[in-house]
PyMOL Python script that loads the backbone (N, CA, C, O; Angstrom):
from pymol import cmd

cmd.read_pdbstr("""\
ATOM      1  N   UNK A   1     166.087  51.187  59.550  1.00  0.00           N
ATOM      2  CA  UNK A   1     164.854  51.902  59.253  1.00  0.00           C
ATOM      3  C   UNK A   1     165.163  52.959  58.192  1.00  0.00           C
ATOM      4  O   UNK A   1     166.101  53.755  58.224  1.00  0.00           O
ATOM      5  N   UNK A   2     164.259  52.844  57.281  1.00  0.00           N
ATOM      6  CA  UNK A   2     164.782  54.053  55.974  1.00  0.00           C
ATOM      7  C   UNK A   2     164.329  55.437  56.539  1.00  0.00           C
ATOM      8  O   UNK A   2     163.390  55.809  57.243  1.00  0.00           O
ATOM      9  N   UNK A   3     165.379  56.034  55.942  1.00  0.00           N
ATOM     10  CA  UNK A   3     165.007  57.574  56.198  1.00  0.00           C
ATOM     11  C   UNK A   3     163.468  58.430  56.248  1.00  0.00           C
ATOM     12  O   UNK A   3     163.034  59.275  57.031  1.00  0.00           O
ATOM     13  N   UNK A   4     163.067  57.974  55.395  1.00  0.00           N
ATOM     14  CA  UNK A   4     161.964  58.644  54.811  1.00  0.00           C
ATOM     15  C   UNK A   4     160.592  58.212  55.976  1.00  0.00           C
ATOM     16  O   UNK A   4     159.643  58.920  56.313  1.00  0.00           O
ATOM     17  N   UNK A   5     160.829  57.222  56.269  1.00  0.00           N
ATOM     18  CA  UNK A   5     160.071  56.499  57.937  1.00  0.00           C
ATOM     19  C   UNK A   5     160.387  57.491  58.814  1.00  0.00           C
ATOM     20  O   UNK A   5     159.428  58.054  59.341  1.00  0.00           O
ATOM     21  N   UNK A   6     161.392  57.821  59.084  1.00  0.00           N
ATOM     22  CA  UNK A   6     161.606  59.030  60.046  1.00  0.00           C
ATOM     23  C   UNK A   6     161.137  59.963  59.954  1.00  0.00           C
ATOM     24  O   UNK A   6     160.475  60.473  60.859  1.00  0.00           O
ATOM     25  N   UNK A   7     161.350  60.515  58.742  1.00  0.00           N
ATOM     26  CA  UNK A   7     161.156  62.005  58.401  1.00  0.00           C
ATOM     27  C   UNK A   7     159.362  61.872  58.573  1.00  0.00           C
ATOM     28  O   UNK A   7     158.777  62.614  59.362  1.00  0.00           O
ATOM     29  N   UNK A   8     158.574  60.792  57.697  1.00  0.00           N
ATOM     30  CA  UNK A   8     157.465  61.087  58.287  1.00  0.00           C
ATOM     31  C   UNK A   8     156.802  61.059  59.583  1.00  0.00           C
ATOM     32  O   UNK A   8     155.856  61.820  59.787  1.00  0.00           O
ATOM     33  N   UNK A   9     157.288  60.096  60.647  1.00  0.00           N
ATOM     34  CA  UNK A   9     157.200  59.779  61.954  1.00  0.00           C
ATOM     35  C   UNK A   9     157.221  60.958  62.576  1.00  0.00           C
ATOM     36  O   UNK A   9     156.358  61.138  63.435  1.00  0.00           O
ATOM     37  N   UNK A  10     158.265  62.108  62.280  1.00  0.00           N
ATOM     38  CA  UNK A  10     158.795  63.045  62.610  1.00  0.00           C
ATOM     39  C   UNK A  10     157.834  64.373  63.009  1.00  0.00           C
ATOM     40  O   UNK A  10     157.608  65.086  63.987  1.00  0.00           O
ATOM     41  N   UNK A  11     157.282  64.185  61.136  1.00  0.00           N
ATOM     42  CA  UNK A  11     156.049  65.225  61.021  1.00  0.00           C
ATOM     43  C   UNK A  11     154.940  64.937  61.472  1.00  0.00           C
ATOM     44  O   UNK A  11     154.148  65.751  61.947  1.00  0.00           O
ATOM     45  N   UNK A  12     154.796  63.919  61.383  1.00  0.00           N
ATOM     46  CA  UNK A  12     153.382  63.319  62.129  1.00  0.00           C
ATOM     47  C   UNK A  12     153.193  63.655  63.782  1.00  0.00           C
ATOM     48  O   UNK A  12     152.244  64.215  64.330  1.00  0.00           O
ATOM     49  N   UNK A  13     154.513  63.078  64.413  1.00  0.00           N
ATOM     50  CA  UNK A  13     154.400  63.628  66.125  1.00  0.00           C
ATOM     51  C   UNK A  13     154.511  65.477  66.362  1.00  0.00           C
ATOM     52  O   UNK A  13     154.190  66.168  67.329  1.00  0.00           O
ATOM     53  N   UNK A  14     155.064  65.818  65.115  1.00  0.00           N
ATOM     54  CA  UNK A  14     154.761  67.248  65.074  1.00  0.00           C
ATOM     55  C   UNK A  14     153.189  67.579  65.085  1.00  0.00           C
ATOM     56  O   UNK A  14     152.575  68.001  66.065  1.00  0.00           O
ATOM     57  N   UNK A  15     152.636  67.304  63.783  1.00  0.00           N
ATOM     58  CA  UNK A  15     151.190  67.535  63.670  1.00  0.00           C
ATOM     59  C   UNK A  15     150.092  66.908  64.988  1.00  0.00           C
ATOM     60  O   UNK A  15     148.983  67.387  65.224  1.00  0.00           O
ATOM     61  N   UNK A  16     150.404  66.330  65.357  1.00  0.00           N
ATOM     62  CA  UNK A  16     150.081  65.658  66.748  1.00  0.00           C
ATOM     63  C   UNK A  16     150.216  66.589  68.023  1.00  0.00           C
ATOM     64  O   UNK A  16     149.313  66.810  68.829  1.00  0.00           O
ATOM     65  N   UNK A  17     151.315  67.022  68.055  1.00  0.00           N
ATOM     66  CA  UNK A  17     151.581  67.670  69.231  1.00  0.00           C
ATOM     67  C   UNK A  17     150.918  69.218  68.892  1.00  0.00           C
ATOM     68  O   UNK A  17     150.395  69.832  69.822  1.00  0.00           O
ATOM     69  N   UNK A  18     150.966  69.831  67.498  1.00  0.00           N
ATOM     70  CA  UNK A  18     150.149  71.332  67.039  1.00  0.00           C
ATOM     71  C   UNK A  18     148.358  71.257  67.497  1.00  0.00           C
ATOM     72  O   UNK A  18     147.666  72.196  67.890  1.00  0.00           O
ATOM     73  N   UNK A  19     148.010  70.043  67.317  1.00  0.00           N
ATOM     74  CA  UNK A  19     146.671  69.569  67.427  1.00  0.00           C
ATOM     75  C   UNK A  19     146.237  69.659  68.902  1.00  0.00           C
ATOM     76  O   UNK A  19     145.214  70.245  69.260  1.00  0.00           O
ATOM     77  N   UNK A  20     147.040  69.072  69.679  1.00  0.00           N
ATOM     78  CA  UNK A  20     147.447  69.302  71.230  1.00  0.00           C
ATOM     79  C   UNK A  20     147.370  70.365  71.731  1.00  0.00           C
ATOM     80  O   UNK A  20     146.493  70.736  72.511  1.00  0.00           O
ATOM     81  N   UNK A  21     148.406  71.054  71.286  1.00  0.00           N
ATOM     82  CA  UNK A  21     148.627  72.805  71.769  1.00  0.00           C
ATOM     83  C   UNK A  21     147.229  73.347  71.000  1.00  0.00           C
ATOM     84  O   UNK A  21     146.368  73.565  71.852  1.00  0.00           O
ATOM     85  N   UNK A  22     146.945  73.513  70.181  1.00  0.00           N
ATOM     86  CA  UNK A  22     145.522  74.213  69.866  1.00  0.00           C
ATOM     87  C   UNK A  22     144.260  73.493  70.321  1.00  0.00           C
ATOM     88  O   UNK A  22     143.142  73.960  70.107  1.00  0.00           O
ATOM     89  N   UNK A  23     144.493  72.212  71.027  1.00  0.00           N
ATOM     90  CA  UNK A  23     143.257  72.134  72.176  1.00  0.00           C
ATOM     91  C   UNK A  23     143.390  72.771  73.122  1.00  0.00           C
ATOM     92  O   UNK A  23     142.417  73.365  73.586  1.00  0.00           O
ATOM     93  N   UNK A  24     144.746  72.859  73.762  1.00  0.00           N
ATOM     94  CA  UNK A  24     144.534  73.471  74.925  1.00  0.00           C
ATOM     95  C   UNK A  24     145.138  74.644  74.824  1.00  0.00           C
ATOM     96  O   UNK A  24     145.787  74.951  75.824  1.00  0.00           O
ATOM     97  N   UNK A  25     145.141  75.411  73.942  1.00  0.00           N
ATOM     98  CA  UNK A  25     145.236  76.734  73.606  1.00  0.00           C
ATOM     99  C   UNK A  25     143.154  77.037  73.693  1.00  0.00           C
ATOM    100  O   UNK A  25     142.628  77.931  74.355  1.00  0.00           O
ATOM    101  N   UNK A  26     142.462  76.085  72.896  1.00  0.00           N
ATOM    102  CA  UNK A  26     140.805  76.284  73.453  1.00  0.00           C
ATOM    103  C   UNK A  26     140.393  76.650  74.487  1.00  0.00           C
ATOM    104  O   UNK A  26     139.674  77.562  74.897  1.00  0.00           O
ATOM    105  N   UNK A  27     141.214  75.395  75.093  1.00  0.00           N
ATOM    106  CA  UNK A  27     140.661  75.222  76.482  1.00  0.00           C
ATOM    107  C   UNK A  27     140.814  76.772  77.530  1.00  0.00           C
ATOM    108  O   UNK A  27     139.860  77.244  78.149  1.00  0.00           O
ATOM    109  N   UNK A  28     141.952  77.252  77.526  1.00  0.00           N
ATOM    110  CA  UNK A  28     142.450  77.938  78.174  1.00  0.00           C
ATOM    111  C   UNK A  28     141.165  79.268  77.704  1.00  0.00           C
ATOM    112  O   UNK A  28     140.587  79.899  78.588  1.00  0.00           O
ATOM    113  N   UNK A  29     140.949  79.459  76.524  1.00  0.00           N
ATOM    114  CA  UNK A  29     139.815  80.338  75.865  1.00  0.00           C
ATOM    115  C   UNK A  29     138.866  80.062  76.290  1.00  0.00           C
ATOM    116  O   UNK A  29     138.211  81.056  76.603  1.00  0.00           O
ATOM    117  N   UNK A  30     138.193  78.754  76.575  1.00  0.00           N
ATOM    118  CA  UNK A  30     136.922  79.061  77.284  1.00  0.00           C
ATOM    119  C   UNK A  30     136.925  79.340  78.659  1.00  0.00           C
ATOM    120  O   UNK A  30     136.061  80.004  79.232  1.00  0.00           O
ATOM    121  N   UNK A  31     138.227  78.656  79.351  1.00  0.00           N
ATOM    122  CA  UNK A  31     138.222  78.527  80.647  1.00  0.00           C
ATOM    123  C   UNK A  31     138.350  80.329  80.884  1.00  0.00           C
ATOM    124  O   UNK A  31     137.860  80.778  81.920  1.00  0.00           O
ATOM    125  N   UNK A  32     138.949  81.200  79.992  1.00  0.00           N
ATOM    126  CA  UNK A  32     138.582  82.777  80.817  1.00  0.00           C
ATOM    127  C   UNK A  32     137.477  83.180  80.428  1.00  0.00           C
ATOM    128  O   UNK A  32     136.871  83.901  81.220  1.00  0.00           O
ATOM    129  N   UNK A  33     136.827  82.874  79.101  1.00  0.00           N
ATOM    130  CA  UNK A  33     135.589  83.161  78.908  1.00  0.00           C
ATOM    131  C   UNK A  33     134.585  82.806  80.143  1.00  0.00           C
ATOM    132  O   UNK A  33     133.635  83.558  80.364  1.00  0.00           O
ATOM    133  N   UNK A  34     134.776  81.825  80.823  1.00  0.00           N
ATOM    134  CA  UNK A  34     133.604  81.499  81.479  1.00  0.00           C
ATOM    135  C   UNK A  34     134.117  82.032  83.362  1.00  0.00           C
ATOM    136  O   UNK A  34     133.288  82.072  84.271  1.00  0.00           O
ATOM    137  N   UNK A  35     135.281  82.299  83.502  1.00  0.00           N
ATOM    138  CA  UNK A  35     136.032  83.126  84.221  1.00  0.00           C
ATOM    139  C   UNK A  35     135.432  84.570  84.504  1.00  0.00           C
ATOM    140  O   UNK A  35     134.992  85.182  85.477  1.00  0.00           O
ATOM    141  N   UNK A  36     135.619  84.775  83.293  1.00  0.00           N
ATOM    142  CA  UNK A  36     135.083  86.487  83.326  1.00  0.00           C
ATOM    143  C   UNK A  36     133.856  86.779  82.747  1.00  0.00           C
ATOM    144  O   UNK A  36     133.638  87.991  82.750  1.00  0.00           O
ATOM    145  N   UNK A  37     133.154  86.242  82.351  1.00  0.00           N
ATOM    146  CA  UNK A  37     131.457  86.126  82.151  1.00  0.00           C
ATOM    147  C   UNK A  37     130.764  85.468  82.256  1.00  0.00           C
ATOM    148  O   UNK A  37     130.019  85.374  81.281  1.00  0.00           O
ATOM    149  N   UNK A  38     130.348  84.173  83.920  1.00  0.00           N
ATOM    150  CA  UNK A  38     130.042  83.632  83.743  1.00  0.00           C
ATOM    151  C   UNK A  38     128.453  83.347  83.734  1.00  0.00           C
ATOM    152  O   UNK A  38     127.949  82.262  84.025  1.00  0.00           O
ATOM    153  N   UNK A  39     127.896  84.270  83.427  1.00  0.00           N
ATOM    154  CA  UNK A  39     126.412  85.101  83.302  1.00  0.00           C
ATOM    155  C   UNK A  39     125.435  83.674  82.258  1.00  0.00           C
ATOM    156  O   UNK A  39     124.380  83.043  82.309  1.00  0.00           O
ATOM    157  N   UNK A  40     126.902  83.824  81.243  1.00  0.00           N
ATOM    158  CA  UNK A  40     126.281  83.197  80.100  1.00  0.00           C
ATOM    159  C   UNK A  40     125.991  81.708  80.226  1.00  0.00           C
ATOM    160  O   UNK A  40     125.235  81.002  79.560  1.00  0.00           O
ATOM    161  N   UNK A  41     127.044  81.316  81.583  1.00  0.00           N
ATOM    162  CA  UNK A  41     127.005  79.777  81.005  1.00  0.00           C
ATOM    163  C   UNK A  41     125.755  79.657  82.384  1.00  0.00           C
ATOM    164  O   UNK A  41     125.222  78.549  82.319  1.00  0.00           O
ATOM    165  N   UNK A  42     125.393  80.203  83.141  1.00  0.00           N
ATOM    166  CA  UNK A  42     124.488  80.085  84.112  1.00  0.00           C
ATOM    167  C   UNK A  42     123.518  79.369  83.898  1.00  0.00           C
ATOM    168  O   UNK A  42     123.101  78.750  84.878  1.00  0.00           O
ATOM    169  N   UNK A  43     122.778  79.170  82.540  1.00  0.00           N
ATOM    170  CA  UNK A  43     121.997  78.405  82.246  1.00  0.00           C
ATOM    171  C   UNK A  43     122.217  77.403  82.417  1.00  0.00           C
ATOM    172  O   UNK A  43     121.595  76.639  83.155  1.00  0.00           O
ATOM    173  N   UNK A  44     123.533  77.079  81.514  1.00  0.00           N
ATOM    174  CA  UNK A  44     123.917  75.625  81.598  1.00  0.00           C
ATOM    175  C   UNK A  44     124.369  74.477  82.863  1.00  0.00           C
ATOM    176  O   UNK A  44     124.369  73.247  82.811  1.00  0.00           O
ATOM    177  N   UNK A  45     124.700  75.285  83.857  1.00  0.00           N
ATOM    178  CA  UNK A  45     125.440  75.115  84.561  1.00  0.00           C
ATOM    179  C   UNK A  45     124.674  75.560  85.868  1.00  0.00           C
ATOM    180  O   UNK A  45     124.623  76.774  85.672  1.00  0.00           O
ATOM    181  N   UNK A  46     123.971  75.318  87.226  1.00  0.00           N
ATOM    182  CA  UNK A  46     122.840  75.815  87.806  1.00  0.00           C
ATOM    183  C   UNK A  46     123.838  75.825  89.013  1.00  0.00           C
ATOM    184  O   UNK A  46     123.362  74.916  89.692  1.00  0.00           O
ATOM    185  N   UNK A  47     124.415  76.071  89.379  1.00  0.00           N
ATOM    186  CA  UNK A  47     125.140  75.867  90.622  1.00  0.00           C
ATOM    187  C   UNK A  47     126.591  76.730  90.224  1.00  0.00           C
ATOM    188  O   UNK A  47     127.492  76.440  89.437  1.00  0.00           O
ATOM    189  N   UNK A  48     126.420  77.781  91.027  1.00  0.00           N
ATOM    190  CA  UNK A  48     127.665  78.822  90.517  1.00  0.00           C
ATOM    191  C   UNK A  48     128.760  78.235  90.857  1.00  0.00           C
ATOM    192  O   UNK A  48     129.680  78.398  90.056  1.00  0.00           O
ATOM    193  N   UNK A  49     129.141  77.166  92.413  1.00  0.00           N
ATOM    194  CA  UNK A  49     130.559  77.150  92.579  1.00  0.00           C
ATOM    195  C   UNK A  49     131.116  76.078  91.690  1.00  0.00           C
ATOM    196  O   UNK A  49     132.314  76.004  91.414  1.00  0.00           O
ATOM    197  N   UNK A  50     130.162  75.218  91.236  1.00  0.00           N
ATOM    198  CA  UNK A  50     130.158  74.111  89.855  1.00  0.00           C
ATOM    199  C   UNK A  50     131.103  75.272  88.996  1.00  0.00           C
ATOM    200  O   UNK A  50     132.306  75.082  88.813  1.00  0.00           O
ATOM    201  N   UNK A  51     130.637  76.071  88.671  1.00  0.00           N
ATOM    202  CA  UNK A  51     130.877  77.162  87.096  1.00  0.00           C
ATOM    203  C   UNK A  51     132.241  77.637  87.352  1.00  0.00           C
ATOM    204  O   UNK A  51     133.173  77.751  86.555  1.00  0.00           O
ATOM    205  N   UNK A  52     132.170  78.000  89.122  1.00  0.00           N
ATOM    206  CA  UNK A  52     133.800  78.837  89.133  1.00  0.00           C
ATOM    207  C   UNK A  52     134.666  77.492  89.038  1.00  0.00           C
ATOM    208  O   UNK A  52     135.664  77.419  88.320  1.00  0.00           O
ATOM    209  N   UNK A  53     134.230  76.511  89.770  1.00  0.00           N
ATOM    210  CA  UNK A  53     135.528  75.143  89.670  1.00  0.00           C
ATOM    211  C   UNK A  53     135.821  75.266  88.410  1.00  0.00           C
ATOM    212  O   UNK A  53     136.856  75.788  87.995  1.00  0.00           O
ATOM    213  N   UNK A  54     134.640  74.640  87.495  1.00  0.00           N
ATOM    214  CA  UNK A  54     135.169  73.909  86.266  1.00  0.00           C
ATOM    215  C   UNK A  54     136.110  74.899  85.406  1.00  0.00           C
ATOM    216  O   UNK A  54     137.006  74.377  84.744  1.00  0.00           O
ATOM    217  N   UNK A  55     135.942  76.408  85.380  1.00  0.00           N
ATOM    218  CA  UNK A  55     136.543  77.746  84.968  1.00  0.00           C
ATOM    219  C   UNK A  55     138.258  77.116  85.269  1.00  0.00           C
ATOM    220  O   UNK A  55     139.035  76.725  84.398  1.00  0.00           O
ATOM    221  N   UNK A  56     138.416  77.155  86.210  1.00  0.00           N
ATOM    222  CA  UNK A  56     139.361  77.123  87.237  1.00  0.00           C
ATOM    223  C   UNK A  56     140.269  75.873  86.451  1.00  0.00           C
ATOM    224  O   UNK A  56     141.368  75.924  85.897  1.00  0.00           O
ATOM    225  N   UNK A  57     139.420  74.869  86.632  1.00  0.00           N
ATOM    226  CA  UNK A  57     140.001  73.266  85.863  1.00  0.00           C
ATOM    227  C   UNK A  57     139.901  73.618  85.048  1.00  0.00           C
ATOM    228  O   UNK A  57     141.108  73.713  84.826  1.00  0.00           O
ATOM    229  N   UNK A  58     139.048  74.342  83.374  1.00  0.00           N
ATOM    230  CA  UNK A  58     139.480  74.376  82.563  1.00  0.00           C
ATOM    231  C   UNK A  58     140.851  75.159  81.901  1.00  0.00           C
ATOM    232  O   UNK A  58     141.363  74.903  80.811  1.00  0.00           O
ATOM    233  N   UNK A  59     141.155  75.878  82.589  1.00  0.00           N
ATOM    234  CA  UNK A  59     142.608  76.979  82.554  1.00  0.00           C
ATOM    235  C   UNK A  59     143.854  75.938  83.054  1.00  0.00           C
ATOM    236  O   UNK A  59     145.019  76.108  82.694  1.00  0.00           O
ATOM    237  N   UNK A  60     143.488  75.012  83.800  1.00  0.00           N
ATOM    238  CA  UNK A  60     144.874  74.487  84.391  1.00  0.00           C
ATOM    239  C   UNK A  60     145.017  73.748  83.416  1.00  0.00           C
ATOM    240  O   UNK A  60     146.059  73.859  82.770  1.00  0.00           O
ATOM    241  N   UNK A  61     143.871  72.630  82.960  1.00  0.00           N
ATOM    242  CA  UNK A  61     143.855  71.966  81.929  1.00  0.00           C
ATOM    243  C   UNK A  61     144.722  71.963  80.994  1.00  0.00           C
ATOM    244  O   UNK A  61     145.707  71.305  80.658  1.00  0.00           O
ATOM    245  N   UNK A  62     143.787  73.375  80.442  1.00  0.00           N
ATOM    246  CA  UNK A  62     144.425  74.125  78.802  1.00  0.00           C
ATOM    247  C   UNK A  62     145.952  74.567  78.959  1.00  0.00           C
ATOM    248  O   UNK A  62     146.905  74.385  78.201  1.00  0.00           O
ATOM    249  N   UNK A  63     145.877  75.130  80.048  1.00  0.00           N
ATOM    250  CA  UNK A  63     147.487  75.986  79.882  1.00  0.00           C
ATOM    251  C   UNK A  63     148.679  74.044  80.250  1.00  0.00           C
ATOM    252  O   UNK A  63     149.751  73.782  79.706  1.00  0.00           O
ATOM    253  N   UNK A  64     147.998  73.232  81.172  1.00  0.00           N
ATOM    254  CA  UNK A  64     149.195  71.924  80.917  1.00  0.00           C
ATOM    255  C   UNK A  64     149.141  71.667  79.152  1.00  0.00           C
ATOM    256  O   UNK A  64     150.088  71.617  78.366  1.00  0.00           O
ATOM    257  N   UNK A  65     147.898  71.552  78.932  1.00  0.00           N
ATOM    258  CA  UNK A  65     148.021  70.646  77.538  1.00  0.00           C
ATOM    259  C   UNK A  65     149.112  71.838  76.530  1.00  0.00           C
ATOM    260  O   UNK A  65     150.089  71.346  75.966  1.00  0.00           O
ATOM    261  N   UNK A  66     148.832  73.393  76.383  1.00  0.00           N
ATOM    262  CA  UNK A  66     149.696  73.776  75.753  1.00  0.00           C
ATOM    263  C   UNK A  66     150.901  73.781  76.350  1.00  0.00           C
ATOM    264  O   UNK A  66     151.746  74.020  75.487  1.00  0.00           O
ATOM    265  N   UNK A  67     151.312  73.657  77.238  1.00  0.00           N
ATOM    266  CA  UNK A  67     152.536  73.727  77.153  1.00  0.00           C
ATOM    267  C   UNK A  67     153.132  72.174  76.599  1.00  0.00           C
ATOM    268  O   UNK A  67     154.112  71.916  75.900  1.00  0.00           O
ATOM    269  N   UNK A  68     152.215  71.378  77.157  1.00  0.00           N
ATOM    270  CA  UNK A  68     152.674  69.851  76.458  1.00  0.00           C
ATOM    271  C   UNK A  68     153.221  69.681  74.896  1.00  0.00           C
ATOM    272  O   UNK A  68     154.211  69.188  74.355  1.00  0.00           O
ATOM    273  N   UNK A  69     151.918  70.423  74.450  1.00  0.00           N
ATOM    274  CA  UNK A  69     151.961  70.508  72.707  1.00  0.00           C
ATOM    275  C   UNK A  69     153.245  71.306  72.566  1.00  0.00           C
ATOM    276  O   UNK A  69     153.836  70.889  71.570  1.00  0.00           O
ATOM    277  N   UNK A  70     153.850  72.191  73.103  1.00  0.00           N
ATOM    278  CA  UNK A  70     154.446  73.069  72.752  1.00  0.00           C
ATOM    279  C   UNK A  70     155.969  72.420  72.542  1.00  0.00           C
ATOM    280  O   UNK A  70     156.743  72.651  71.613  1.00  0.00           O
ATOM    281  N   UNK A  71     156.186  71.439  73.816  1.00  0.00           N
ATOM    282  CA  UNK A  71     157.285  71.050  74.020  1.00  0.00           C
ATOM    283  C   UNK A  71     157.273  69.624  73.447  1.00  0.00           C
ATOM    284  O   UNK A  71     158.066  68.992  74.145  1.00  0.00           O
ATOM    285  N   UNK A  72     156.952  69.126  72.868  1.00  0.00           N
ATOM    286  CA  UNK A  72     156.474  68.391  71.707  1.00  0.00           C
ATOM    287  C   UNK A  72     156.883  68.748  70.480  1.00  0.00           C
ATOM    288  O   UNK A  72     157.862  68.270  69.907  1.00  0.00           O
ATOM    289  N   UNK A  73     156.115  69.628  70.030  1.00  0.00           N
ATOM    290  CA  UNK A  73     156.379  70.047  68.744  1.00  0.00           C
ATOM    291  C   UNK A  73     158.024  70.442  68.596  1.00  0.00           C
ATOM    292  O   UNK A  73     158.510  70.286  67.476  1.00  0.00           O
ATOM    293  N   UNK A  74     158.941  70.971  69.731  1.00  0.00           N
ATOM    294  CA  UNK A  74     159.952  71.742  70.224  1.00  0.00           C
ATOM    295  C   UNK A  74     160.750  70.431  69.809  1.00  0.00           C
ATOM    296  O   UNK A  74     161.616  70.373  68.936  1.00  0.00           O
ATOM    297  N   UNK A  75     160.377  69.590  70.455  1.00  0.00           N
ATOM    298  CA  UNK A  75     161.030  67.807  70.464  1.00  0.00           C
ATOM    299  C   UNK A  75     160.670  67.229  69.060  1.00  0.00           C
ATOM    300  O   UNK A  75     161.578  66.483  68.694  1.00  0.00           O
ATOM    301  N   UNK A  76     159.999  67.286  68.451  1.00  0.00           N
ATOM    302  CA  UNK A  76     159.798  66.542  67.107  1.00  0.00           C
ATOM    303  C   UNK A  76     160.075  67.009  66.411  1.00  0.00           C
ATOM    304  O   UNK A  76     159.946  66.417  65.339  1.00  0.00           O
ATOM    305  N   UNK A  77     160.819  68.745  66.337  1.00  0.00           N
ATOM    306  CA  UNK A  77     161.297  69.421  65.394  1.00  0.00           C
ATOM    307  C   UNK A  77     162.436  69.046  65.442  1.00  0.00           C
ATOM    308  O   UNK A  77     162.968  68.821  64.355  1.00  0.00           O
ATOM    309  N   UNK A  78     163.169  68.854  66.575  1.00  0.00           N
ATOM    310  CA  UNK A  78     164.720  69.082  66.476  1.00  0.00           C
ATOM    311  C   UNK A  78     164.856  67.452  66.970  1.00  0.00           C
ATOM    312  O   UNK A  78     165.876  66.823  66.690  1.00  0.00           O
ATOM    313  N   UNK A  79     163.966  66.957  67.574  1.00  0.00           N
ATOM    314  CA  UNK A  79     164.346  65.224  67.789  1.00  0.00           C
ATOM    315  C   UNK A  79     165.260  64.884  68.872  1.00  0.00           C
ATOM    316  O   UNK A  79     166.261  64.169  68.836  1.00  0.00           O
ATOM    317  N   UNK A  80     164.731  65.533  69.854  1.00  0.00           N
ATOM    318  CA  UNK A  80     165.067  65.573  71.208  1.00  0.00           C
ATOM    319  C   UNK A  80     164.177  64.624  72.330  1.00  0.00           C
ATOM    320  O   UNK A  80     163.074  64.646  72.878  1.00  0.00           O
ATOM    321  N   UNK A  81     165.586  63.662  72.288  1.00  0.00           N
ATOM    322  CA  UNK A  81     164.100  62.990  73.615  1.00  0.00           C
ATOM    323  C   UNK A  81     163.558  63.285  74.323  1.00  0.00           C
ATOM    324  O   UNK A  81     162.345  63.072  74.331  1.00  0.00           O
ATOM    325  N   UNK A  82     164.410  64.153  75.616  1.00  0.00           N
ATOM    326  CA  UNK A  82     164.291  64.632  76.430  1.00  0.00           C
ATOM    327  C   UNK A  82     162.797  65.792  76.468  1.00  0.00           C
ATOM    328  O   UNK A  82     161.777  65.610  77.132  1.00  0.00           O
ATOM    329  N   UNK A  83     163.012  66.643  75.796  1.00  0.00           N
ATOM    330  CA  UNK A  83     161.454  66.894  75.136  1.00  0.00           C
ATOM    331  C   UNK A  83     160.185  66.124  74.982  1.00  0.00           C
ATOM    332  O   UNK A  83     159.011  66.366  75.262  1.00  0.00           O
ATOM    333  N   UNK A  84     160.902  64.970  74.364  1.00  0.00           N
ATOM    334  CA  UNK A  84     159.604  64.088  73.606  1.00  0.00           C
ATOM    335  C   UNK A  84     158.664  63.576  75.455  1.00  0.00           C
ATOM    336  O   UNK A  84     157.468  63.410  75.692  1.00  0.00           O
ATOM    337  N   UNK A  85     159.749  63.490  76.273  1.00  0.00           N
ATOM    338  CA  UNK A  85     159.702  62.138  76.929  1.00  0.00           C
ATOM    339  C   UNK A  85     158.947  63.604  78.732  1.00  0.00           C
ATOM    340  O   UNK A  85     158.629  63.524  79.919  1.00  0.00           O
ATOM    341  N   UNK A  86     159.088  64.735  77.528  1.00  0.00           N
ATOM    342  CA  UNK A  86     158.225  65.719  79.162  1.00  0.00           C
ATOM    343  C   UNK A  86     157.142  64.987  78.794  1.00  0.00           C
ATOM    344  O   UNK A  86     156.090  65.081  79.426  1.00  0.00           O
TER     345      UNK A  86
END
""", "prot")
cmd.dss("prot")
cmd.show_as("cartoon", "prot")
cmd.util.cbc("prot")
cmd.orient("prot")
């Protein structure tokens, strides 16, 4: 396999895994937003213990997916399986 296949493969599961971590770097943002004010989403959402769950799931969510992205990017920088393969 030529080098240059790698090197892009490389950056690509990088940019992949940054894309990752800044979803659930989101996620984790709405999930306290709606945590600690959930006034706002009341409309949307008509059933408060609905609002505290999904709060709740969206934080566990966000904070797995960043750490996923994180250790990803950690692994596609330095090309560590063991990383790749959390």
């Amino acid at each position: 396999v030529p080098m240059g296949v790698l090197s892009c493969v490389k950056y690509l599961m990088f940019i992949f895994n940054v894309l990752v971590f800044a979803g659930g770097t989101c996620l984790v943002g709405v999930g306290v937003w709606v945590a600690v004010d959930p006034a706002g989403f009341q409309d949307i959402v008509a059933a408060k213990p609905v609002l505290s769950a999904g709060a709740y799931l969206l934080l566990a969510v966000g904070i797995a997916l960043s750490l996923l992205g994180f250790l990803g990017c950690c692994g596609a920088l330095r090309r560590s399986r063991p990383l790749l393969l959390v």
